[in-house]
N, CA, C and O atoms as a Tinker XYZ file with bonds, in Angstrom:
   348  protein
     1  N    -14.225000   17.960000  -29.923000    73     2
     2  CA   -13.642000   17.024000  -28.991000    64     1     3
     3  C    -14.101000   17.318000  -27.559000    63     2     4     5
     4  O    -14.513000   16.387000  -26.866000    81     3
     5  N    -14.043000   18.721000  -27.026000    73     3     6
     6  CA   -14.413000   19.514000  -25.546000    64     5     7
     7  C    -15.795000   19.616000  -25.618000    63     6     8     9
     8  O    -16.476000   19.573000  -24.593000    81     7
     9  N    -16.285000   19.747000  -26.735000    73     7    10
    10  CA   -17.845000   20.238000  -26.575000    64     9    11
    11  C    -18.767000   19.773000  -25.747000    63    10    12    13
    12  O    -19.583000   20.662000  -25.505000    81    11
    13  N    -18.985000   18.857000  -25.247000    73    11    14
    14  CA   -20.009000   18.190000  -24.157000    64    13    15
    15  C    -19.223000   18.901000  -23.035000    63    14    16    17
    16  O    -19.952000   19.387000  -22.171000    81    15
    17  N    -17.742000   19.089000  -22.836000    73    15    18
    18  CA   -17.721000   19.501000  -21.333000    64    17    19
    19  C    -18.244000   21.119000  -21.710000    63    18    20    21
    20  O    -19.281000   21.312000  -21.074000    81    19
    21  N    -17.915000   22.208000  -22.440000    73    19    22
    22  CA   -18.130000   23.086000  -22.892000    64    21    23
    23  C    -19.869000   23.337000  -22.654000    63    22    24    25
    24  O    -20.209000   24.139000  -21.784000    81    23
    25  N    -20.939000   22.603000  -23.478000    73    23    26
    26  CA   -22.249000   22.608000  -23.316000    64    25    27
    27  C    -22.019000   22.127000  -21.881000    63    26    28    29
    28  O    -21.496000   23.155000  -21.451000    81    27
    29  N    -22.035000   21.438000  -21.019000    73    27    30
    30  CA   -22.035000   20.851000  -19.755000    64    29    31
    31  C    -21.715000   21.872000  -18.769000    63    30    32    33
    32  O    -22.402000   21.741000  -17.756000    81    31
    33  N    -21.014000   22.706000  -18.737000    73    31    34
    34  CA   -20.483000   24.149000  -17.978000    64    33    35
    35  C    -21.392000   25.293000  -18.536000    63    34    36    37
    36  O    -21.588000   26.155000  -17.679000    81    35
    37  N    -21.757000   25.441000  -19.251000    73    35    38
    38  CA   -22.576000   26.380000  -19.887000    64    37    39
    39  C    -24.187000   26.193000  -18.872000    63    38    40    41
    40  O    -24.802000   26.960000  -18.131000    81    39
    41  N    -24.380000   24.911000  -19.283000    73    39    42
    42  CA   -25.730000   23.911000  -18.229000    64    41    43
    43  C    -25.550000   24.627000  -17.085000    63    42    44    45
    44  O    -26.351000   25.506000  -16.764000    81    43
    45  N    -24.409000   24.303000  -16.306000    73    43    46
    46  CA   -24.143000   24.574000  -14.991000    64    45    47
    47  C    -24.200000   26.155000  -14.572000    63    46    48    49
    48  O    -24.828000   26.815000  -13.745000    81    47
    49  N    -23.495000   26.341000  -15.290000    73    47    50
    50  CA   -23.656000   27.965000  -15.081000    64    49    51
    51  C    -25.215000   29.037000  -15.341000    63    50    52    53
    52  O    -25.722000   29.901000  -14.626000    81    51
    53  N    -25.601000   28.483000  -16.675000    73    51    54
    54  CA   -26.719000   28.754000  -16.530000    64    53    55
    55  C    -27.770000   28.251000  -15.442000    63    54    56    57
    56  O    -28.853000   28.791000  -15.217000    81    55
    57  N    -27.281000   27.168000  -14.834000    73    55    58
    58  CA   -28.782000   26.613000  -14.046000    64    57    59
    59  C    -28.027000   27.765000  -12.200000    63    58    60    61
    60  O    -28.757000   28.436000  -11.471000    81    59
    61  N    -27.012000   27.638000  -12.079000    73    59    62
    62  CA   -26.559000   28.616000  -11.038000    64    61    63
    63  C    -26.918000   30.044000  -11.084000    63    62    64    65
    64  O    -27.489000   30.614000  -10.155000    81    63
    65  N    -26.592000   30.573000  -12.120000    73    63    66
    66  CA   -27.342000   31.849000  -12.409000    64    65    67
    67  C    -29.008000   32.346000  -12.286000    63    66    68    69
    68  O    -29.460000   33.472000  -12.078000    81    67
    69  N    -29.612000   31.229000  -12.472000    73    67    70
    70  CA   -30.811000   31.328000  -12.086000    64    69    71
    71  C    -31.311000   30.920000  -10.805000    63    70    72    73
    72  O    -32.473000   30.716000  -10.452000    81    71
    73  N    -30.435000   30.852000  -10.289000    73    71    74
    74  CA   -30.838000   30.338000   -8.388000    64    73    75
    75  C    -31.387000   31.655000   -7.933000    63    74    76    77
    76  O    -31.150000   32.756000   -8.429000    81    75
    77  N    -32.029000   31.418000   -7.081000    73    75    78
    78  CA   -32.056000   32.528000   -5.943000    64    77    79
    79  C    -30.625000   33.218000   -4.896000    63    78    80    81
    80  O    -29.928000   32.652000   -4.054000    81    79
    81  N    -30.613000   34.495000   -5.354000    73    79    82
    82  CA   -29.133000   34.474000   -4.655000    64    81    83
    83  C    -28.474000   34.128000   -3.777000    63    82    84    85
    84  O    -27.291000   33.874000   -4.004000    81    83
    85  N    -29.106000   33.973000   -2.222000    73    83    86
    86  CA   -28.588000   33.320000   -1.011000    64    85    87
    87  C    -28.558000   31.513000   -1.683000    63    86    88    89
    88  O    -27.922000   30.751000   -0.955000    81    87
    89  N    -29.051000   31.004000   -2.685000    73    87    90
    90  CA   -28.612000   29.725000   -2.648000    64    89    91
    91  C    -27.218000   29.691000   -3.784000    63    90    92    93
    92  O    -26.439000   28.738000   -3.797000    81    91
    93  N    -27.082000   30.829000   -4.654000    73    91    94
    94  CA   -26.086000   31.117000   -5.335000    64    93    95
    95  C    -24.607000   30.724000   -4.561000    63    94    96    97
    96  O    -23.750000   29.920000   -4.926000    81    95
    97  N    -24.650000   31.757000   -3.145000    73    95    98
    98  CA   -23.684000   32.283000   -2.486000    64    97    99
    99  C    -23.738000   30.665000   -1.592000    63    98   100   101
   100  O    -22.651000   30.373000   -1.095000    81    99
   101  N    -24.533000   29.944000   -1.430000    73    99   102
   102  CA   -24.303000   28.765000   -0.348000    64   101   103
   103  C    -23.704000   27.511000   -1.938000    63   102   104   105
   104  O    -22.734000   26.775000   -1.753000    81   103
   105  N    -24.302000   27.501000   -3.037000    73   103   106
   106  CA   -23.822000   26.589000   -3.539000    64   105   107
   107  C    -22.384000   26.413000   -3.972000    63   106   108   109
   108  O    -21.708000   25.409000   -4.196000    81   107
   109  N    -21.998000   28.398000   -4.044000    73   107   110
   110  CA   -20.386000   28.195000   -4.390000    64   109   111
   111  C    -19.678000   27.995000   -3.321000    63   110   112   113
   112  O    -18.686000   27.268000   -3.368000    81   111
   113  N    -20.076000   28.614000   -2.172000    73   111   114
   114  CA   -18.747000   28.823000   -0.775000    64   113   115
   115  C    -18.809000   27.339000   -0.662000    63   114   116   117
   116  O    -17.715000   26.774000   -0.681000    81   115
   117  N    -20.244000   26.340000   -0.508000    73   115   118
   118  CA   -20.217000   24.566000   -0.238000    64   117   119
   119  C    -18.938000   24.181000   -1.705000    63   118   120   121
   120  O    -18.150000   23.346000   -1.261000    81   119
   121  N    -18.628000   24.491000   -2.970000    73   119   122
   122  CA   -18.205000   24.346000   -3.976000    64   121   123
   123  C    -16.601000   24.607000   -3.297000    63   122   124   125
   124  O    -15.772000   23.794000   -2.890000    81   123
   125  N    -16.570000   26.518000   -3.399000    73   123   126
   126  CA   -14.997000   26.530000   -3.625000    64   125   127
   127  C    -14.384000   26.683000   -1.879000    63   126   128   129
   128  O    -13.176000   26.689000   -1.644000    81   127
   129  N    -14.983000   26.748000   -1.253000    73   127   130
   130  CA   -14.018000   26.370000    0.697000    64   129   131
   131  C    -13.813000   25.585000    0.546000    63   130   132   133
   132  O    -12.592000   25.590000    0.702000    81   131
   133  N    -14.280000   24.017000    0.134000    73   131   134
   134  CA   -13.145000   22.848000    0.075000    64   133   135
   135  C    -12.237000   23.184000   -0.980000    63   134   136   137
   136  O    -11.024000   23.203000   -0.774000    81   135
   137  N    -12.607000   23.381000   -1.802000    73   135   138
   138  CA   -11.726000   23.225000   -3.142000    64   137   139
   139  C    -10.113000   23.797000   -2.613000    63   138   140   141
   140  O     -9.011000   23.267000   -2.754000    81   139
   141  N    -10.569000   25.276000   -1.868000    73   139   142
   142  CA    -9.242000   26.031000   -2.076000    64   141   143
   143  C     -8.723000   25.369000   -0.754000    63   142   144   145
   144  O     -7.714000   24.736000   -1.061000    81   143
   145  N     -8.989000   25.239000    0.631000    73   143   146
   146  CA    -8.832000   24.841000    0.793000    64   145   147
   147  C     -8.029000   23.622000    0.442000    63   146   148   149
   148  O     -6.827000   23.694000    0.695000    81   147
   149  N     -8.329000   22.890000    0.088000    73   147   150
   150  CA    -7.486000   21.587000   -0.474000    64   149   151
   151  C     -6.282000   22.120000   -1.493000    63   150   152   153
   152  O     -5.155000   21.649000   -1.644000    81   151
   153  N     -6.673000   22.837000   -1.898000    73   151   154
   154  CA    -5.571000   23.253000   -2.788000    64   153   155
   155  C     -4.101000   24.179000   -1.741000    63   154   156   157
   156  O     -2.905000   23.905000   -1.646000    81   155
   157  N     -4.929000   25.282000   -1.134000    73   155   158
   158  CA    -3.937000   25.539000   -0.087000    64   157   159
   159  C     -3.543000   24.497000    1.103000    63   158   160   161
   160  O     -2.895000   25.103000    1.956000    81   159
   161  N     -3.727000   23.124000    1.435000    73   159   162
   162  CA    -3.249000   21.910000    2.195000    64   161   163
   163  C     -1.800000   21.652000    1.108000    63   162   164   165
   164  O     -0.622000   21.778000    1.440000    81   163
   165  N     -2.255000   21.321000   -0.039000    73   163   166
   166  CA    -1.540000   21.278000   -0.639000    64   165   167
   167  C     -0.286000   22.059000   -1.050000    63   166   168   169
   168  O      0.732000   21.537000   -0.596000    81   167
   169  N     -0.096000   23.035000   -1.696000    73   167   170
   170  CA     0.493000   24.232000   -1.605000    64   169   171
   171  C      1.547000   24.225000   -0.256000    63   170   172   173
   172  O      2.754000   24.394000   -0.428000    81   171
   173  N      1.029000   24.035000    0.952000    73   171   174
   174  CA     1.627000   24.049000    1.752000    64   173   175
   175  C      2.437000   22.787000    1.804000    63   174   176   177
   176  O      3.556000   23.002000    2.270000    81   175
   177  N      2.210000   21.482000    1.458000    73   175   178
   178  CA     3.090000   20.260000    1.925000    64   177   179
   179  C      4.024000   20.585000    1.177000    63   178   180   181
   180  O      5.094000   20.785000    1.751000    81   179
   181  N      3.999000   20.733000   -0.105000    73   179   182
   182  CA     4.469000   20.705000   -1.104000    64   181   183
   183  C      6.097000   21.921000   -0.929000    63   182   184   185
   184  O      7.252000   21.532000   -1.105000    81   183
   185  N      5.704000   23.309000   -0.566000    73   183   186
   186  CA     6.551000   24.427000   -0.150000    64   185   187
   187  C      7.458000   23.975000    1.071000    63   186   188   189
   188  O      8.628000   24.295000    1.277000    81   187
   189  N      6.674000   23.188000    1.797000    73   187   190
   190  CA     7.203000   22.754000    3.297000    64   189   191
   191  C      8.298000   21.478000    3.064000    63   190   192   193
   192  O      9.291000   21.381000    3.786000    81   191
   193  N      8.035000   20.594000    2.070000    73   191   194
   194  CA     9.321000   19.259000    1.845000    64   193   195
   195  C     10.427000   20.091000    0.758000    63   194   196   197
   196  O     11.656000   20.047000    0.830000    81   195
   197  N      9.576000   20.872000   -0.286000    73   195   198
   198  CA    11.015000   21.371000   -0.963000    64   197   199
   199  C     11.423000   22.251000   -0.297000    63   198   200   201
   200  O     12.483000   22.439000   -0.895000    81   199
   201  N     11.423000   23.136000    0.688000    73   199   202
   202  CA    12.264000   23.981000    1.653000    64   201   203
   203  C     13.190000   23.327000    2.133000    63   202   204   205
   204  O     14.382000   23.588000    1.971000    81   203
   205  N     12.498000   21.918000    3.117000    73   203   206
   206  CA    13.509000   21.272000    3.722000    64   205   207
   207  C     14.548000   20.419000    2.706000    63   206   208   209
   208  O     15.531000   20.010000    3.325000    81   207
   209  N     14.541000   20.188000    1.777000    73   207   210
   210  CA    14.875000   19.439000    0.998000    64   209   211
   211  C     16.409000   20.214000    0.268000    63   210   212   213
   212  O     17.550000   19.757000    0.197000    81   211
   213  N     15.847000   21.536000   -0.198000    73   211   214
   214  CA    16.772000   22.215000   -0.424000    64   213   215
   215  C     17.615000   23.572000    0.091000    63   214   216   217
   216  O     18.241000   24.479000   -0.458000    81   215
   217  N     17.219000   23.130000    1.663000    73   215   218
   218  CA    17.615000   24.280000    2.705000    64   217   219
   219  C     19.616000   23.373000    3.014000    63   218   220   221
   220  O     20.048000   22.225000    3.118000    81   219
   221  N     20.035000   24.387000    3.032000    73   219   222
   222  CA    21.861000   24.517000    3.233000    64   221   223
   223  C     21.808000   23.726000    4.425000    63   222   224   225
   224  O     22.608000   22.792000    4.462000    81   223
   225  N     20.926000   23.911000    5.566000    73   223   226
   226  CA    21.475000   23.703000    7.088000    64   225   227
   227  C     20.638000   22.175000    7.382000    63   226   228   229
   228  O     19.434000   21.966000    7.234000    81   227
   229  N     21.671000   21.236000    7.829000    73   227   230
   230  CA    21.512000   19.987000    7.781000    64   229   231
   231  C     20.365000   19.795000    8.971000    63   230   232   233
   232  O     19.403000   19.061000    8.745000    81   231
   233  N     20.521000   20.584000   10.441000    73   231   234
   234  CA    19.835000   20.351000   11.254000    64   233   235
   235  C     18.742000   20.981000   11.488000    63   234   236   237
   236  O     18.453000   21.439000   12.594000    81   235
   237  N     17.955000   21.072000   10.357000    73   235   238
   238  CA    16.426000   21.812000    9.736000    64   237   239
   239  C     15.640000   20.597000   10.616000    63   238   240   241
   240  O     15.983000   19.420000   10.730000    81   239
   241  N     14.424000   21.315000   11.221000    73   239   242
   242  CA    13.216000   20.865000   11.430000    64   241   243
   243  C     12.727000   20.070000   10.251000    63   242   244   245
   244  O     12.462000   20.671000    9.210000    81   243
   245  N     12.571000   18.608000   10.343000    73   243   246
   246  CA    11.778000   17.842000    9.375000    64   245   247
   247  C     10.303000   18.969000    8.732000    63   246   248   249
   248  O      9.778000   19.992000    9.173000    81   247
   249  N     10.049000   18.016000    7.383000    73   247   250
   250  CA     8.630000   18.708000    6.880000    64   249   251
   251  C      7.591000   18.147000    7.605000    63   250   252   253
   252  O      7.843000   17.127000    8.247000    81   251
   253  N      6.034000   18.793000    7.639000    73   251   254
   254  CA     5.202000   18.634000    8.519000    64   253   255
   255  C      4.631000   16.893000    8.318000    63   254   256   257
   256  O      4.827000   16.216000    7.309000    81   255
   257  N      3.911000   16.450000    9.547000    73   255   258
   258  CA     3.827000   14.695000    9.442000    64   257   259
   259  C      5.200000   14.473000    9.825000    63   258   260   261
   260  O      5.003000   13.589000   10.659000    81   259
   261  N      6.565000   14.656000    9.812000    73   259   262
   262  CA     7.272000   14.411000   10.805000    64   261   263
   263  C      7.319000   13.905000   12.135000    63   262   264   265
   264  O      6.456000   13.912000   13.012000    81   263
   265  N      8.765000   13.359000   12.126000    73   263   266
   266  CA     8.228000   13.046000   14.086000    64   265   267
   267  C      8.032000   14.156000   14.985000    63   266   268   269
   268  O      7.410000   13.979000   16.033000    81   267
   269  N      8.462000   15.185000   14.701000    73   267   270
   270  CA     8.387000   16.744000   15.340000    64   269   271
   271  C      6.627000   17.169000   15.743000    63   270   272   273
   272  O      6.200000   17.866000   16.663000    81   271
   273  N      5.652000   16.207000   14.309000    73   271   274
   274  CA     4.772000   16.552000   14.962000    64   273   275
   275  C      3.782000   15.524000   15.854000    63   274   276   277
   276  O      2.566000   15.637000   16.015000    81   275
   277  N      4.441000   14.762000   16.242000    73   275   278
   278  CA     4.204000   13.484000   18.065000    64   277   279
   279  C      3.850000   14.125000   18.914000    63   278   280   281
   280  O      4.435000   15.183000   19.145000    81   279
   281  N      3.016000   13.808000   19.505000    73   279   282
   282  CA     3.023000   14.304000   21.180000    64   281   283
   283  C      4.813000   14.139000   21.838000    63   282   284   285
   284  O      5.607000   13.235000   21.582000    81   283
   285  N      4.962000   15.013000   22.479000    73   283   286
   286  CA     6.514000   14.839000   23.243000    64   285   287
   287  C      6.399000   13.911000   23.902000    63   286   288   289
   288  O      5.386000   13.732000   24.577000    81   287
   289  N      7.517000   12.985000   23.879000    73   287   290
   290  CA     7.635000   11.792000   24.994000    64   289   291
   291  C      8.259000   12.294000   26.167000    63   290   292   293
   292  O      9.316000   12.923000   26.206000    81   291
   293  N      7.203000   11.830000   27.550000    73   291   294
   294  CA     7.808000   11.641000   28.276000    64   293   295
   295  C      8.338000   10.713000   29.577000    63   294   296   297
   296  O      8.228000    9.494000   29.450000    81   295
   297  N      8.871000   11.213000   30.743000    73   295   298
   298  CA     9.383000   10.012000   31.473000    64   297   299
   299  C      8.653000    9.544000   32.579000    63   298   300   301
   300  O      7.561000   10.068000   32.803000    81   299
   301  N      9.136000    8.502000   33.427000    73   299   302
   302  CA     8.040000    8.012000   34.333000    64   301   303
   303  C      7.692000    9.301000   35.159000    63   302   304   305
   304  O      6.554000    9.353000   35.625000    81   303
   305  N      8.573000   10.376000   35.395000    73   303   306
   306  CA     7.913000   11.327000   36.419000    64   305   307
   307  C      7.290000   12.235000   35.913000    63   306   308   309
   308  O      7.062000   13.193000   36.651000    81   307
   309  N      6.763000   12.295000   34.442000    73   307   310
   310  CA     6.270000   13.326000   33.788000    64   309   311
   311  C      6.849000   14.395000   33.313000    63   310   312   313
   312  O      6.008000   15.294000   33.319000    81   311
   313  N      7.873000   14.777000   32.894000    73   311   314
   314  CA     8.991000   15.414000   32.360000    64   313   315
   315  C      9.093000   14.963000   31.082000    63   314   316   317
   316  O      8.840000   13.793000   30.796000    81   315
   317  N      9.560000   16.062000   30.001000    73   315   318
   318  CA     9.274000   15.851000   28.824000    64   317   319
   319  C     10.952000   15.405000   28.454000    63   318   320   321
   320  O     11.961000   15.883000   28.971000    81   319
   321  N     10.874000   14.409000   27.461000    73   319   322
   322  CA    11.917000   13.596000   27.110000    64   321   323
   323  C     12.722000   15.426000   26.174000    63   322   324   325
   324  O     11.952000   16.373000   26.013000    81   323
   325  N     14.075000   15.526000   25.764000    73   323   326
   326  CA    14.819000   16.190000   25.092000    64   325   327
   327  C     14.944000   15.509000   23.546000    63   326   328   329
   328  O     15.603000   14.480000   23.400000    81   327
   329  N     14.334000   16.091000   22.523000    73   327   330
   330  CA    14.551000   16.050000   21.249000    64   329   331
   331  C     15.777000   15.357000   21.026000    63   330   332   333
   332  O     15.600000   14.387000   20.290000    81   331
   333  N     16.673000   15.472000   21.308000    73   331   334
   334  CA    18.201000   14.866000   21.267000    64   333   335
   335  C     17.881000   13.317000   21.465000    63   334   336   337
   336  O     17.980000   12.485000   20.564000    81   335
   337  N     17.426000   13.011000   22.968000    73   335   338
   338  CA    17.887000   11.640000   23.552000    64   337   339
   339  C     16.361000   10.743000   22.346000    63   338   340   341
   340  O     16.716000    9.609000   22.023000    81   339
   341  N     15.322000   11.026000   21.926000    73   339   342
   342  CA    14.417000   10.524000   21.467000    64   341   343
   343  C     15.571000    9.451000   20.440000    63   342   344   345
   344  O     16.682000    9.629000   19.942000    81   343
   345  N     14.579000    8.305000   20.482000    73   343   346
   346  CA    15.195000    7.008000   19.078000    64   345   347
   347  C     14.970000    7.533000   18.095000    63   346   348
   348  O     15.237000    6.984000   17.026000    81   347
């Protein structure tokens, strides 16, 4: 049923293994820095809404993408508006 992905990774690995090593080391870091990356973006949203979600104290900092993370508003004289008075 797996076998083509199975032969297909085998391909891959064998054709990586035979690189020259500095293109070894550039084809995985180009491979796994996004990967983990993305995976640790993730990881993090994910830890960051169920914290807030199931934290006791009502007046918790929203999860990140919140309005918390806006530029601060402020007033005609340049003074930063108070978290409180914001809509």
């Amino acid at each position: 049923m797996l076998a083509w992905l199975t032969e297909w990774w085998d391909d891959v690995e064998l054709w990586l293994a035979q690189l020259w090593y500095p293109f070894q080391i550039t084809v995985v870091l180009a491979v796994l820095l996004p990967a983990c990356w993305a995976v640790a973006w993730l990881i993090d949203r994910v830890v960051d809404r169920a914290s807030a979600r199931l934290t006791p104290v009502r007046d918790v900092e929203p999860p990140l993408g919140g309005r918390y993370d806006e530029p601060p508003a402020t007033t005609p004289r340049g003074g930063a508006v108070a978290p409180e008075a914001r809509p």
